[in-house]
N, C-alpha and C positions, 0 to 999 in steps of 0.2 A: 769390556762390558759397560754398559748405560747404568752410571750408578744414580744416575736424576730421580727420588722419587718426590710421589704425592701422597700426603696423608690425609684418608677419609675417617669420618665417623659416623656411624649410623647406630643408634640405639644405643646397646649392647657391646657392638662390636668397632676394633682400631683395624685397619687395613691399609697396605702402601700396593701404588702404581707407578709407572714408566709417564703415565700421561692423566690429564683431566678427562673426567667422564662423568655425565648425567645418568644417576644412578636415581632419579628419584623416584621411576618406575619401577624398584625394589620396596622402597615404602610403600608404594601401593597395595603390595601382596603381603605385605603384615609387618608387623615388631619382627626385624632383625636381633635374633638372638647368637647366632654364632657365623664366623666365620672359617673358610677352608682357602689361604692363598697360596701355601706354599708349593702347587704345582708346578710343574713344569714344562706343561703339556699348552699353557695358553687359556686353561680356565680358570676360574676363579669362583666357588661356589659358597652358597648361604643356607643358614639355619632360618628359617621365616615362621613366623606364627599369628593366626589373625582366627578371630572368634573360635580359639580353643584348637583350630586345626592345623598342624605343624607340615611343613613343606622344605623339602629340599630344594634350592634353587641351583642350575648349573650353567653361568655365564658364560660364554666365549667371544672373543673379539676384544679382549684388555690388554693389555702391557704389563702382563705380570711381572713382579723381580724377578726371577728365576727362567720366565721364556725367553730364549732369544730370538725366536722366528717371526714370523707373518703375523700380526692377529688375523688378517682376511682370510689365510689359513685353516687355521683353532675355528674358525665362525663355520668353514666351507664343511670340515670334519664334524662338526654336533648336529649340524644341520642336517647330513648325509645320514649320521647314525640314527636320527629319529624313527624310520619306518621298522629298524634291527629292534627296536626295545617293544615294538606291537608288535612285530612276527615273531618274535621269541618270550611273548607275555608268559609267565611262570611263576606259582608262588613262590618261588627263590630267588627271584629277580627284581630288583626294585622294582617297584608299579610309577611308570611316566602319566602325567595327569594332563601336560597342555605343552603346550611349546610356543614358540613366537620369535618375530623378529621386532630389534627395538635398536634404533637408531644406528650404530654402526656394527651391532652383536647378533647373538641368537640366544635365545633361553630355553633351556629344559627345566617345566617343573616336573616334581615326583612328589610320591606319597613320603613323608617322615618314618625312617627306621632308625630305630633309638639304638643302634650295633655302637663296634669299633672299631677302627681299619684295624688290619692284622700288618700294615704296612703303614705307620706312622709315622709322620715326616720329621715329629717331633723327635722320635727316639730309632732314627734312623741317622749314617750308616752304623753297619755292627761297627762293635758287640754290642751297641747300646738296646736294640730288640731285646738282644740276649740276656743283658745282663739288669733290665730294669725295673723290678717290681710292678712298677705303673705302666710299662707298657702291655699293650694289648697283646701284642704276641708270645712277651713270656707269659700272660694271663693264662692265652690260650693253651699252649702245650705244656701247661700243668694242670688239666682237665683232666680230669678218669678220663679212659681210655673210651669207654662207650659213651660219653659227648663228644668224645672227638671223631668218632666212627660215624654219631649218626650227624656231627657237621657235615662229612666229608659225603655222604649217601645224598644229602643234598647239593652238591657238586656235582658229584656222578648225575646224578638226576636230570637236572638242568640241561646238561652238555650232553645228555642222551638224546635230549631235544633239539638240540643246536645240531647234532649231527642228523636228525631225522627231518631238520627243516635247510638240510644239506648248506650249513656255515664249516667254517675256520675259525676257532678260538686263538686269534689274535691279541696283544697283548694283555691277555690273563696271567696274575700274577696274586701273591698275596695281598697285594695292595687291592683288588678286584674283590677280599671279600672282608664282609661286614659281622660281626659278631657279637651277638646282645646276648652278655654275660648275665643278668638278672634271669629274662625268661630264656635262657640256650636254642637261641634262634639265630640262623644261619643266612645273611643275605650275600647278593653276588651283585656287585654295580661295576659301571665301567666297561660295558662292552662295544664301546664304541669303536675300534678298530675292526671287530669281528667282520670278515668275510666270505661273498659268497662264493660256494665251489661253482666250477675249477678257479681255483686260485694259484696262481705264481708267482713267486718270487719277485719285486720288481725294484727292491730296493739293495740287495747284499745283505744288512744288517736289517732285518724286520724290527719294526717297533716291541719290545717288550723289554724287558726284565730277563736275561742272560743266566739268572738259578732256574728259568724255568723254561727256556728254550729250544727245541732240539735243533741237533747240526743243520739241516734243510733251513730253515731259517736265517741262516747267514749264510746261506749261498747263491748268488742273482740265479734265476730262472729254474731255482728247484719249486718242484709243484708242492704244494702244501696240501693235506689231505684230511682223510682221515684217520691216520697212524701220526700223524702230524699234532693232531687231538688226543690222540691217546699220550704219545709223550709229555704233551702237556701236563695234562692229568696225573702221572705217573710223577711227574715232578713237584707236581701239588701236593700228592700225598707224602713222597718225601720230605716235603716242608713240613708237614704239619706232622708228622708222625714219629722224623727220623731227622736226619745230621742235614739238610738242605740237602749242598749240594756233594757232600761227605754220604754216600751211600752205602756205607759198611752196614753192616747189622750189629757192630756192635752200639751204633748211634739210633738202630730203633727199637722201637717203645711197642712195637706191638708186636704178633705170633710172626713165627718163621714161615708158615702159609701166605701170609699177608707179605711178608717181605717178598718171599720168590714171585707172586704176583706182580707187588709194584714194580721188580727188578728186568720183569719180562717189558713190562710197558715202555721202560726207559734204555733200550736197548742202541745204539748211536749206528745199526744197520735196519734202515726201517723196514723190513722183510722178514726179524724176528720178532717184531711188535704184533702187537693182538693188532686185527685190520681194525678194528671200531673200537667207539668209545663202549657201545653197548656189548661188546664181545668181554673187553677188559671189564665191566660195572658186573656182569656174569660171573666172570673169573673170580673179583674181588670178592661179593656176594656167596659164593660158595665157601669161600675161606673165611668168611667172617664167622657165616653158622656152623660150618664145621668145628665138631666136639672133640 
């Protein structure tokens, strides 16, 4: 591993890289107030603020510590993702405001959501989610049960969409959702891998997160669908309700209705999976309001 770095400063914020880069077309878009480097994906993103309006920034094309690959890469993938974040505009989905290329990168800006990853790199790997007061995730799944239902409705929701505008939920994960504990508001970022159907297989191991995976997804030339999406889902709700990837009931937190649903989604022969996301967000929905 390249342990060479460089250390920036801007405003607010300390940051290290792999290499020198002209970042001074960040100050342009406002006072640098946070930053987000510890990915590993080949981005590196910013908190900006200029005349009181607050902007997510998401760079690609850097030498982060933690990427090993291409940045030309990380640049080709944000670049591609940009038309998935208009076809799939949804009040649960960050709102993208502008984009651009800039010297040897690409930038997405977004609207500022004041959430928290439910997958923070700071209090990541376990048990430190689990076990840490201040992280988001144990914040999260010590929520009454009806903030957690109606996060989770905004999931379903979403990816009712995604499935109606015929994608692949591709690496969705916990880390994919945002959570503002003050007003219990539910965002979903990061869907930049999402693809569109027919999708196949063309790696073995698809990009994501392995607690929320199903089997098709590590196998070259299995089709990815839409029972592909519902497991997804199925595994979502697990996280946030129940043991991850411990799917006993006696590790979950809500009705035995709600469990035998999530348990049909996450079935590892995709033939006993509800076929849709919107068959399973039906299923789930009857068993919420059921008395």
């Amino acid at each position: 591993m390249n342990n060479k770095s460089i250390t920036y400063n801007f405003d607010n914020v300390k940051f290290q890289l792999k290499e020198s880069l002209d970042f001074s077309w960040l100050q342009e878009l406002g006072y640098v107030f946070a930053v987000f480097d510890q990915q590993d994906s080949g981005n590196i993103c910013f908190g900006v603020e200029k005349a009181g309006q607050k902007k997510f920034v998401k760079y690609a094309g850097a030498k982060t510590m933690k990427y090993e690959g291409d940045p030309a890469d990380s640049m080709s993938r944000l670049k591609g993702a940009i038309p998935i974040y208009y076809e799939l505009k949804h009040p649960s989905l960050i709102e993208i405001e502008d984009h651009f290329e800039i010297n040897s990168g690409y930038v997405a800006v977004f609207k500022w959501f004041n959430g928290e990853c439910l997958h923070s790199h700071w209090s990541y790997p376990p048990p430190a989610k689990y076990i840490d007061p201040n992280s988001p995730f144990y914040k999260y799944k010590r929520l009454p049960i009806n903030q957690r239902l109606e996060s989770i409705d905004k999931i379903f929701n979403f990816h009712v969409l995604v499935e109606e505008k015929n994608y692949v939920a591709i690496d969705f994960y916990d880390g994919s959702i945002l959570y503002d504990f003050i007003n219990n508001e539910t965002k979903i970022c990061d869907i930049d891998f999402y693809q569109k159907k027919p999708y196949f297989n063309d790696m073995g191991r698809l990009w994501g997160s392995s607690r929320f995976m199903s089997p098709e997804e590590f196998v070259l030339g299995s089709e990815i669908d839409s029972r592909t999406n519902v497991y997804t889902m199925g595994a979502i709700v697990f996280g946030l309700l129940g043991g991850e990837v411990d799917r006993s009931l006696e590790k979950w937190g809500a009705s035995k209705e709600l469990y035998n649903v999530a348990s049909n989604a996450v079935e590892n022969d995709k033939l006993k999976r509800y076929r849709t996301v919107n068959e399973f967000y039906k299923a789930w929905n009857y068993a919420v309001n059921k008395k």
